[in-house]
N, C-alpha and C positions, 0 to 999 in steps of 0.2 A: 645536500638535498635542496630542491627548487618546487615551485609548484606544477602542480601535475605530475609530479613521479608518483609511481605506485610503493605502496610500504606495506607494514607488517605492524602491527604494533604489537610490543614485547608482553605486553601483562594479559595478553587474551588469550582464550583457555581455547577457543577454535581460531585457528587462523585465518582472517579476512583480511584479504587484498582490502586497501584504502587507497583515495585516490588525496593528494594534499591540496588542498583550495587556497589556501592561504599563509603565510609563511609571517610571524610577528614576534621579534628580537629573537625569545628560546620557546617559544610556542609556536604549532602549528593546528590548524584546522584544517580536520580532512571530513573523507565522506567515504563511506563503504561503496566501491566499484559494482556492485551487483546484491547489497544489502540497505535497507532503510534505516544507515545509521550515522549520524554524527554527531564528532566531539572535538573537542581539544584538549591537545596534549602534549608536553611538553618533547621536545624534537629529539633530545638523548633517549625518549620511551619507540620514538621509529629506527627500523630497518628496513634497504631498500628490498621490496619484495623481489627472493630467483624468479626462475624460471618457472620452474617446479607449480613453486605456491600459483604463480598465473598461469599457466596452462588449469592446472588443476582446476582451479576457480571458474575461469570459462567452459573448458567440457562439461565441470557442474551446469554451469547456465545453457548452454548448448541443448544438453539430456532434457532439464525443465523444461525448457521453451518447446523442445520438441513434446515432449510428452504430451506437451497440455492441448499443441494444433491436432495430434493424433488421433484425438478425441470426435474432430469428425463436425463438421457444418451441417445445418440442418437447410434443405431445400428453402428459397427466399421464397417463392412461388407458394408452398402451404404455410410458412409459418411468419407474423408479425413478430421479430423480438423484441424485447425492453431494449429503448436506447440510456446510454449510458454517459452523464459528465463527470468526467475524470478531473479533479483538482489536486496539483502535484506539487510539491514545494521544490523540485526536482526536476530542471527540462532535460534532463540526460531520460531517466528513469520513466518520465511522461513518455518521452519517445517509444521507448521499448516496449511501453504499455498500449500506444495505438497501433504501433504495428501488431500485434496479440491481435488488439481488438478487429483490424483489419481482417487479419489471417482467420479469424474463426468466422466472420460475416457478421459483425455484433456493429452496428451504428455507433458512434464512441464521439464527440467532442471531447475538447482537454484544453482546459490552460494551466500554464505554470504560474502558481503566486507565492510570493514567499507566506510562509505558516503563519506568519504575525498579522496578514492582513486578510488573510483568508475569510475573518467572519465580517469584517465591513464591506467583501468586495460578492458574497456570494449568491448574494440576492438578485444582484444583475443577472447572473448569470442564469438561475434559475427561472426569470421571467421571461430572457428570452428565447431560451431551450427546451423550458419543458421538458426535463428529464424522465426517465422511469426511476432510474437507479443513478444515486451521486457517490462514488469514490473522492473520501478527502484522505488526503496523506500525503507524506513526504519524507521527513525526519524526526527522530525523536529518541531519546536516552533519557533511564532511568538512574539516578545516581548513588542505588542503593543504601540511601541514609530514611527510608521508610514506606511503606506502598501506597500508604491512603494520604498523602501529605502530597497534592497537586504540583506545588510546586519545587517537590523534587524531579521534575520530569519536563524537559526542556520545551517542547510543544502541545503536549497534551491539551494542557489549557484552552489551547488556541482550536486545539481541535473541537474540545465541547463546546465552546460559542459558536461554532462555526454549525457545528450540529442541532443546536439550539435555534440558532437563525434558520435554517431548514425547517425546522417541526413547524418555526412561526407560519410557515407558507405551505407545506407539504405534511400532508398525515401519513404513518404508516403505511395507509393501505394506496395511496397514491405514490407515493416514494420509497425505495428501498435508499436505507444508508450504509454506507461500509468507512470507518474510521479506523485511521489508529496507523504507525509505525513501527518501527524496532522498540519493543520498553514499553510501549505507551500503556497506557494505565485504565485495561481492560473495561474495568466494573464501571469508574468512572464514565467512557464512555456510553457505554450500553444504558447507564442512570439517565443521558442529557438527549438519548432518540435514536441513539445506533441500530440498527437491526444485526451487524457485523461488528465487529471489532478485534484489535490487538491490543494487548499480549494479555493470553490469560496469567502464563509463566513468566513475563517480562523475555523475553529472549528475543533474536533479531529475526526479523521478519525479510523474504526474499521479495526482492523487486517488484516481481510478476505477482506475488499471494494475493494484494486485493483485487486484483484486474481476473484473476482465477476464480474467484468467487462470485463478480460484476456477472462474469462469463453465463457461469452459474446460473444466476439467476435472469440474467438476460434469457435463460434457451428453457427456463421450467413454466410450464403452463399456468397460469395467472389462478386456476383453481386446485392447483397442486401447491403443497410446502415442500422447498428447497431441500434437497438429500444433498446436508452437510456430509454425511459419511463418507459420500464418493465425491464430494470435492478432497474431502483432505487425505484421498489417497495417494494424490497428486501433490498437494500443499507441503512445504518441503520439512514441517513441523508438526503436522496436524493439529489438533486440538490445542497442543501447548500455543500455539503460532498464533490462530487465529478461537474464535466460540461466538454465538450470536442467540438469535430466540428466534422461536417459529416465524416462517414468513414465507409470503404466497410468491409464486414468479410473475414475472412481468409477461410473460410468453403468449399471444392471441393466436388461436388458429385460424385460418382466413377460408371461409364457407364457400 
C-alpha cells in the first residue's frame, strides 16, 4: 500500500472507502473519500478497497449531489440570499462544497485551514466577508472511551473556540453557525454558539450534509425558521447526522 490508494478498513461496521494521506513505519493515516472522517490506523487493519466498494460509494455520492441540485434554484432577480463562508479542514471536500454552492445559486467563499488554527485565523475572515451563515468543519472522530470528555474527540475542541470566536463578533440573529464532523460532540457544540451541529448520534457525517443545510438556510426567508424536516429528508442520516435550535433564514425578498 502507498499513499493515495483507496482502502477499506477491517473493523468498520459500514464500509467507507478511505483515501491514505500518509504512510509512517506500521501506521497509516487516512481520510474518508466522500465522509468527514479521520484516523489512524495501523496498516495490517487496511485492505485495498474492489471495485465494487468504489463504484458503490460514488453512485452513493453521485444520487446525493444530485438530489440536493434537484431541489431547484430560486430566481436571483426576486430573491437576496444568505451568503455563506465555508471553513474546511479539507480542500478536497471544500471543493465539492462550492461547487454545490455554485449549482444551487447560493454566493459561497471558502478557505481550507487546518482544524488546529481555525479559531485564531477566523476572525479575519469574518471582517472581511461579512458573512450570513459560517460553515466550520472538516474532520473529526470520536474514540468512544466517553461522550462528554472533549478530549476524546480529535477536533471538536477546536471547533468550539472557533465558534466562540464567532459569537465574539456575530450574534445569532446576525449569523447562522453550522459546526461539527463525523463524531463531533453535538451538545458541546450547540453549548459554545452553534445554531447546527454534528453528531447527535456520533456517526459519520457525508461531505455535502453541512453545505445542505448552509443551503437551507441560505434560500429560507429571514422571518421564517429553517424546516429542519425537509432538510433531512435529503441529509443522508437525518436527525442522527446532524440537530440545531430555532433559527430564522438569511433569505431577503427584493421589493
Amino acid at each position: 500500500m502507498k499513499e493515495n490508494d483507496e482502502v477499506t478498513y477491517i473493523n468498520d461496521e459500514i464500509k467507507i472507502v478511505y483515501i491514505i494521506i500518509k504512510i509512517d513505519n506500521d501506521k497509516a493515516y487516512i481520510k474518508g473519500k466522500n465522509y468527514r472522517l479521520h484516523r489512524t490506523v495501523l496498516l495490517t487493519d487496511l485492505v485495498m478497497a474492489n471495485s465494487s466498494d468504489i463504484e458503490k460509494e460514488e453512485k452513493e455520492n453521485d444520487r446525493y449531489y444530485s438530489l440536493v441540485s434537484k431541489t431547484g434554484r430560486r430566481e436571483k432577480k426576486r430573491y437576496l440570499l444568505g451568503k455563506v463562508l465555508h471553513i474546511d479542514g479539507d480542500e478536497l471536500y471544500l471543493k465539492k462544497c462550492l461547487e454545490l454552492y455554485e449549482k444551487m445559486g447560493i454566493k459561497a467563499d471558502g478557505a481550507t485551514i487546518n482544524e488546529k488554527d481555525m479559531p485564531s485565523k477566523i476572525g479575519y475572515y469574518l471582517d472581511k466577508l461579512n458573512p450570513d451563515i459560517v460553515v466550520i468543519t472538516g474532520h473529526d472522530l470520536y474514540n468512544q472511551k466517553g461522550l462528554k470528555d472533549i478530549n476524546n474527540y480529535t477536533n471538536t475542541k477546536y471547533f468550539m473556540e472557533t465558534v466562540k470566536k464567532i459569537r465574539l463578533k456575530k450574534s445569532n440573529y446576525e449569523c447562522c453557525v453550522i459546526a461539527g464532523a463525523c463524531q463531533s460532540n453535538f451538545e458541546a457544540l450547540i453549548a459554545s454558539g452553534a445554531d447546527f451541529a454534528s453528531s447527535p448520534k456520533r456517526i459519520n457525517v457525508h461531505t455535502f450534509d453541512p453545505a445542505i443545510i448552509a443551503i437551507k438556510v441560505a434560500s429560507t426567508s429571514f422571518v421564517r425558521v429553517v424546516d429542519l424536516d425537509e432538510t433531512f429528508k435529503i441529509i443522508e442520516n437525518g436527525r442522527n447526522a446532524y440537530g440545531g435550535l430555532e433559527t430564522l433564514g438569511k433569505m431577503r425578498l427584493m421589493l
